[in-house]
C-alpha positions as CSV (number, residue, x, y, z in Angstrom):
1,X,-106.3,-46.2,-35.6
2,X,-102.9,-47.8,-34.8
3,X,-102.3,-45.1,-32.1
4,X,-105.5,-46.5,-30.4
5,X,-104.5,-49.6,-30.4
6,X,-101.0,-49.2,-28.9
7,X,-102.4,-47.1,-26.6
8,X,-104.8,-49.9,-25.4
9,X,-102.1,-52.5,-25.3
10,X,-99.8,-50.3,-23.3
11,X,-102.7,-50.1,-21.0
12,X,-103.3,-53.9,-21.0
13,X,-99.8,-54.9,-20.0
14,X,-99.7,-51.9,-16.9
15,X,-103.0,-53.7,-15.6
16,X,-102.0,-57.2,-16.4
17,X,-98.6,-56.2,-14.3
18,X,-100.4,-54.9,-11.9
19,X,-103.2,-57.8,-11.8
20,X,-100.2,-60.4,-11.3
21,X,-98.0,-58.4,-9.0
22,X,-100.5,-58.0,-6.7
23,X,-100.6,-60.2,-3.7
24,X,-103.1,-60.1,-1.1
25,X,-101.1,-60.4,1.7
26,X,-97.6,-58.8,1.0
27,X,-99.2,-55.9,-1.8
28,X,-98.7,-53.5,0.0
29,X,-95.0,-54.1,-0.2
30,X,-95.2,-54.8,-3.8
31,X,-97.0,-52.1,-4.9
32,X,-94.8,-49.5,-3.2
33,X,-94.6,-45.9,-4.7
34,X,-90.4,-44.9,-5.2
35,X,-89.2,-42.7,-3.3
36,X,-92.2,-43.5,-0.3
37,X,-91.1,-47.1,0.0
38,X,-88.0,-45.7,1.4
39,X,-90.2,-44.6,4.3
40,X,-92.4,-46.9,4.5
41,X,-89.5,-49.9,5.1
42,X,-89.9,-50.3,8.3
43,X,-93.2,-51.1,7.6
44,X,-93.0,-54.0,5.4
45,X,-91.2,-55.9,7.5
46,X,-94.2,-56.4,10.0
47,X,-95.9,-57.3,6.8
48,X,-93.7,-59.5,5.4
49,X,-93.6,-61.8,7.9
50,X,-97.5,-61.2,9.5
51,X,-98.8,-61.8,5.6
52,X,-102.2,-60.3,6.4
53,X,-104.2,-58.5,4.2
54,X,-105.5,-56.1,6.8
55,X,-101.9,-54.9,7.3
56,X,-100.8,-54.6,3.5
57,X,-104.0,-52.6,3.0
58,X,-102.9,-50.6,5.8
59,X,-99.3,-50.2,4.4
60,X,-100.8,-49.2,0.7
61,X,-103.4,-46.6,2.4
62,X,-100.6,-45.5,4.5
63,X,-98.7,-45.0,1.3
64,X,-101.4,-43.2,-0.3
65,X,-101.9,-40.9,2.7
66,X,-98.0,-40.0,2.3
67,X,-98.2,-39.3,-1.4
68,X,-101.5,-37.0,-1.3
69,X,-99.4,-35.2,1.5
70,X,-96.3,-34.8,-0.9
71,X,-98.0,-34.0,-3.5
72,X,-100.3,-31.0,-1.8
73,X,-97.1,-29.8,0.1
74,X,-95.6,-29.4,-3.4
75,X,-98.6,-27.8,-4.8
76,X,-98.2,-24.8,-2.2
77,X,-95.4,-24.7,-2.8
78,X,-95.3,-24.3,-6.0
79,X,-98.2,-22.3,-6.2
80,X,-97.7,-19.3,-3.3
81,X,-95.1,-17.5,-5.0
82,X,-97.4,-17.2,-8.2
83,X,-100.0,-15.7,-5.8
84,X,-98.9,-11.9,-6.1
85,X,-98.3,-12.3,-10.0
86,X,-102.1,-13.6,-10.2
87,X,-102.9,-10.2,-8.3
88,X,-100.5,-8.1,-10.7
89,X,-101.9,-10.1,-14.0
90,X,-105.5,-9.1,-12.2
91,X,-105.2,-5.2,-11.6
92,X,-103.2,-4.6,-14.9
93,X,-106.6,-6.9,-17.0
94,X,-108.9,-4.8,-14.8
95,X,-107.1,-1.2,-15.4
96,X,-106.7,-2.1,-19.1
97,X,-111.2,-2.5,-19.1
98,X,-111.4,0.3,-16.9
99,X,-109.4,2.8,-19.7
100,X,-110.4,1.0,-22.6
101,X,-114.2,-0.3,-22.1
102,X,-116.0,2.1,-24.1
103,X,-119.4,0.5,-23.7
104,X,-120.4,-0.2,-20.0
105,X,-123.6,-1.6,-18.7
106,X,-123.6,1.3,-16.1
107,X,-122.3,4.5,-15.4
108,X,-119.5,4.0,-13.3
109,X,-119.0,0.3,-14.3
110,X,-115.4,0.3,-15.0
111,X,-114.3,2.1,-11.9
112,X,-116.4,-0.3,-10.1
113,X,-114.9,-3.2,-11.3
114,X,-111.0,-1.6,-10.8
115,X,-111.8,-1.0,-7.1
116,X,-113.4,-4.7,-6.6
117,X,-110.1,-6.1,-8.2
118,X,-107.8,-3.9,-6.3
119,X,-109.5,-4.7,-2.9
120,X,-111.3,-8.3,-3.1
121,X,-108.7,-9.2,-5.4
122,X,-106.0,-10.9,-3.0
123,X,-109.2,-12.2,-1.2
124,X,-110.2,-14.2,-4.3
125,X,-107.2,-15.8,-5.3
126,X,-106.8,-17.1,-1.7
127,X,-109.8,-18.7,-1.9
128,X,-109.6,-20.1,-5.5
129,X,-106.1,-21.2,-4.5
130,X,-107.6,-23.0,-1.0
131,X,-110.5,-24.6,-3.1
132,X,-108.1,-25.7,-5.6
133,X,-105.3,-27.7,-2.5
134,X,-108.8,-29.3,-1.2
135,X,-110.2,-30.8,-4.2
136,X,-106.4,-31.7,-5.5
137,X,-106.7,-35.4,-3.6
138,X,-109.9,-36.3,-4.8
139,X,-108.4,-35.3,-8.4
140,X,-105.6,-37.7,-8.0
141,X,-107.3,-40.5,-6.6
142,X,-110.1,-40.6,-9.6
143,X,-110.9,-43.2,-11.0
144,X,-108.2,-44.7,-13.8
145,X,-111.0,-46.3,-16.3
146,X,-110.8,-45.3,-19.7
147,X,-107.4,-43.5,-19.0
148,X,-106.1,-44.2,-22.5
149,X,-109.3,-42.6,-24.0
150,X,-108.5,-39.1,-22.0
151,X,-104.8,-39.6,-23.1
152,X,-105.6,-40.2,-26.8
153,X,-108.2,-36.6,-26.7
154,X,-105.8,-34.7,-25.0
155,X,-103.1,-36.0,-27.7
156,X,-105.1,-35.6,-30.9
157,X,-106.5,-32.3,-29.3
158,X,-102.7,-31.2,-29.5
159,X,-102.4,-32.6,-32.5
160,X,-104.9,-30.5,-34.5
């Protein structure tokens, strides 16, 4: 219980921080994202001295922008090099079934499935990797509500 409600007055202060740093006109510049505020310098200084909303909105979106492009150029990279240890993982599961799978639904199942893994493979995990870099922004831009609540399941989930 006392997890909960640390958890909930952690949260409190980040959006009572936020709530109060915000300014309409200069936010943009007060809500900049380390190390993208570096970049986006030259910007503020229009901002700063214009104070209109329409430009500190632009200056956060523009931040925004930056960051889903850092943080998608990071997953590649990250994630191409596993690619041909996703295909290896793949044919040794699939020639493991085909040797070991003493029940199949068919004659001829497990051969079957070892040739659609050693050819359509590659294919797959391209895909599954391209699905996975397009849907990544609208994964970090969700919605923050009940954020503490996801935090405290995933903790006690680790806990049990």
């Amino acid at each position: 219980m006392f997890i909960n409600l640390d958890a909930y007055r952690r949260f409190n202060i980040i959006k009572q921080k936020n709530s109060v740093a915000y300014d309409k006109y200069i936010g943009g510049v007060t809500l900049s994202f380390f190390p993208i505020n570096i970049v986006m310098l030259p910007l503020s200084l229009p901002i700063l001295f214009l104070k209109s909303p329409r430009a500190s909105d632009f200056l956060l979106k523009a931040q925004y922008m930056l960051m889903m492009a850092l943080y998608c150029s990071m997953a590649i990279v990250f994630s191409v090099p596993t690619m041909p240890i996703l295909y290896i993982k793949s044919l040794t599961n699939a020639f493991y079934i085909a040797f070991n799978n003493k029940r199949p639904k068919y004659k001829g199942e497990n051969v079957v499935q070892l040739l659609i893994t050693i050819f359509f493979g590659p294919v797959i995990i391209v895909i599954s990797f391209l699905i996975d870099i397009i849907s990544l922004p609208s994964v970090l831009l969700a919605d923050s509500r009940d954020f503490e609540h996801k935090y405290q399941l995933s903790q006690y989930r680790l806990s049990d």
